[in-house]
C-alpha positions in Angstrom: 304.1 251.4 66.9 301.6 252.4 64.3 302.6 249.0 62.5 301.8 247.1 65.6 298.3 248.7 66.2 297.2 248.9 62.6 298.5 245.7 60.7 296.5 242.5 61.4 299.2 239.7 61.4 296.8 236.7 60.7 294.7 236.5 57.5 291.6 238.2 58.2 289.4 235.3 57.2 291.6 233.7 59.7 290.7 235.7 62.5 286.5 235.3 61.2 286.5 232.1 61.3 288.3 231.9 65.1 286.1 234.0 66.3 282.9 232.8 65.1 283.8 229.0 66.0 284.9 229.9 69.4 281.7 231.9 69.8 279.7 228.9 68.7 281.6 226.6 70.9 280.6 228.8 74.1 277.0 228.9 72.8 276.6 225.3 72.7 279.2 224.6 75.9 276.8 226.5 78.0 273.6 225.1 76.8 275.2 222.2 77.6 276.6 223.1 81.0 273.4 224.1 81.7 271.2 227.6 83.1 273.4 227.1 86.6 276.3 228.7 85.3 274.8 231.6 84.1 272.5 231.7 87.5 276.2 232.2 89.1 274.5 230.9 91.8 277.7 230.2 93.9 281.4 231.9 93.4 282.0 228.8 91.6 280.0 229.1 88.8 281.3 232.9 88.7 284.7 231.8 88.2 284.3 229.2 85.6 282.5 231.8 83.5 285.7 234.4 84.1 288.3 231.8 83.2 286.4 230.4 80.0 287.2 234.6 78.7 290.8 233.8 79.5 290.8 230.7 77.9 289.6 231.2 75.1 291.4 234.4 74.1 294.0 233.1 72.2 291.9 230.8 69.9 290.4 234.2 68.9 293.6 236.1 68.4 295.7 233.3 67.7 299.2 235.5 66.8 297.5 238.6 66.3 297.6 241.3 69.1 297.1 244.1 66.8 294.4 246.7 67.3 292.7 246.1 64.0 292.6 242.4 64.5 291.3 242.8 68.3 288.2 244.9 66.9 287.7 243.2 63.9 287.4 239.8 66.6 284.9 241.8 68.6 282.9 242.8 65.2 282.4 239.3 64.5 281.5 238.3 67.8 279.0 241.1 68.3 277.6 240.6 64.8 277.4 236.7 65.4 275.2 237.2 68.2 273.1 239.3 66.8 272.6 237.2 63.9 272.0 234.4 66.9 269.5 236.2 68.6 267.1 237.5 65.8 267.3 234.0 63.9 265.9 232.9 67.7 263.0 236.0 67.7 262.4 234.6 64.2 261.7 231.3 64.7 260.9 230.4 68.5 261.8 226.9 68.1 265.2 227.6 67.4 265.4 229.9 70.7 264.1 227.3 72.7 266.9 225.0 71.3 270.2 227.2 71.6 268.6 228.8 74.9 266.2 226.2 76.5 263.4 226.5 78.8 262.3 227.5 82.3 262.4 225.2 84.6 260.4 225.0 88.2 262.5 224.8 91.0 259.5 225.5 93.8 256.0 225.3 93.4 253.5 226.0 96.3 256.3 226.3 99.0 257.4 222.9 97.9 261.2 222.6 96.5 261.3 220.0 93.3 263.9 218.3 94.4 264.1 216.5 91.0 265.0 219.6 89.6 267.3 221.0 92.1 269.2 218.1 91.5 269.0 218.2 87.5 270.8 221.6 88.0 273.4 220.9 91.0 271.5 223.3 93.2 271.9 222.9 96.6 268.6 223.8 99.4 271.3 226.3 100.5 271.8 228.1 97.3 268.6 228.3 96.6 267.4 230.1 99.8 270.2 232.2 99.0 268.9 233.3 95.9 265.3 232.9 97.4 266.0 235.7 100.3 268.1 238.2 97.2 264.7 238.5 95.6 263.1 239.5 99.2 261.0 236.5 99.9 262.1 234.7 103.9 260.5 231.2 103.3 259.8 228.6 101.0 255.9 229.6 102.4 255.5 232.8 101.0 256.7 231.6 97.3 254.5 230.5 95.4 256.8 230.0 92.4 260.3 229.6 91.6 261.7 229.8 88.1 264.9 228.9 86.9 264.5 231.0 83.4 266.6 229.8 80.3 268.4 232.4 80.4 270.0 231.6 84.4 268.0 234.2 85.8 266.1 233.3 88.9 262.3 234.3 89.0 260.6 234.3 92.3 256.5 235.1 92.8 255.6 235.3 96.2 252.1 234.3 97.4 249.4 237.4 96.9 248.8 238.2 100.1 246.5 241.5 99.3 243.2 239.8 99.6 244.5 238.5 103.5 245.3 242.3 104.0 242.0 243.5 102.4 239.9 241.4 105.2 242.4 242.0 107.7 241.7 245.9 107.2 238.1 245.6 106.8 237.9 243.7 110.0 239.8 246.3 111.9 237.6 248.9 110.2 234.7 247.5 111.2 236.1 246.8 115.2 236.8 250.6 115.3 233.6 251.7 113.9 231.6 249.2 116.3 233.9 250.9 119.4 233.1 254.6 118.5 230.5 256.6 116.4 231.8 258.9 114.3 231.2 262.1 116.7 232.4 261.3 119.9 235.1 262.4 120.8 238.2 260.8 122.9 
């Protein structure tokens, strides 16, 4: 048992280099697949992302199930993206390049429908995601952000100066209907 947990059966330079080329394959797969799937904006897009684990287990292990060689795959996945993301805080172009940018999916209560399209969103999924973030139509938003990273970003009209007036204008109608000592 012991030999089984401890003893990596592929050379370890072996299992390095797996890891690290299947790592960069996802990196650049879904830059090219695009900010939807990580948006997981449908189950589809949740599934695909589960499956591409699956599938690309064995290129990482390859013949090795041991222990060793299981966290010595993780180390090098770990540390791969690590060295990923502070080359990217480094050098900002470079970010924008493996990561992309943000991309404008409403503006002013108006879908872009160029855009939605661009990404496969549908109207529907996007009020979907729209009502998650606690906005109930495409009039209250004034900005929708699909963010490089698949997050969706949603910045709802400021309404505080409407409320403001609206206050002071009730203030002002229940001054105007009673002076301060009378009583009711």
């Amino acid at each position: 048992m012991a030999r089984d947990l401890l003893v990596v059966q592929i050379p370890l330079l072996e299992k390095v280099l797996r890891s690290i080329t299947v790592y960069l394959f996802l990196v650049l797969a879904l830059r090219l697949a695009g900010k939807r799937e990580l948006a997981q904006l449908n189950s589809f897009d949740l599934v695909v992302l589960l499956l591409l684990s699956n599938t690309v287990q064995n290129a990482i292990i390859g013949a090795d199930n041991s222990l060793v060689g299981g966290l010595l795959g993780a180390t090098v996945l770990l540390g791969a993206n690590y060295l990923t993301v502070r080359l990217g805080f480094r050098h900002p172009a470079v970010a924008r390049t493996l990561e992309g940018t943000p991309t404008v999916l409403v503006q002013k209560g108006s879908m872009l429908d160029g855009n939605l399209r661009r990404y496969l969103i549908t109207k529907e999924e996007l009020m979907a995601a729209v009502r998650r973030q606690g906005a109930r139509n495409l009039e209250d938003i004034e900005l929708v952000v699909l963010e490089a990273n698949g997050a969706l970003t949603v910045e709802q009209h400021d309404r505080t100066e409407q409320i403001l007036e609206r206050l002071n204008r009730i203030e002002g109608a229940l001054a105007r209907g009673r002076s301060p000592g009378t009583a009711r």
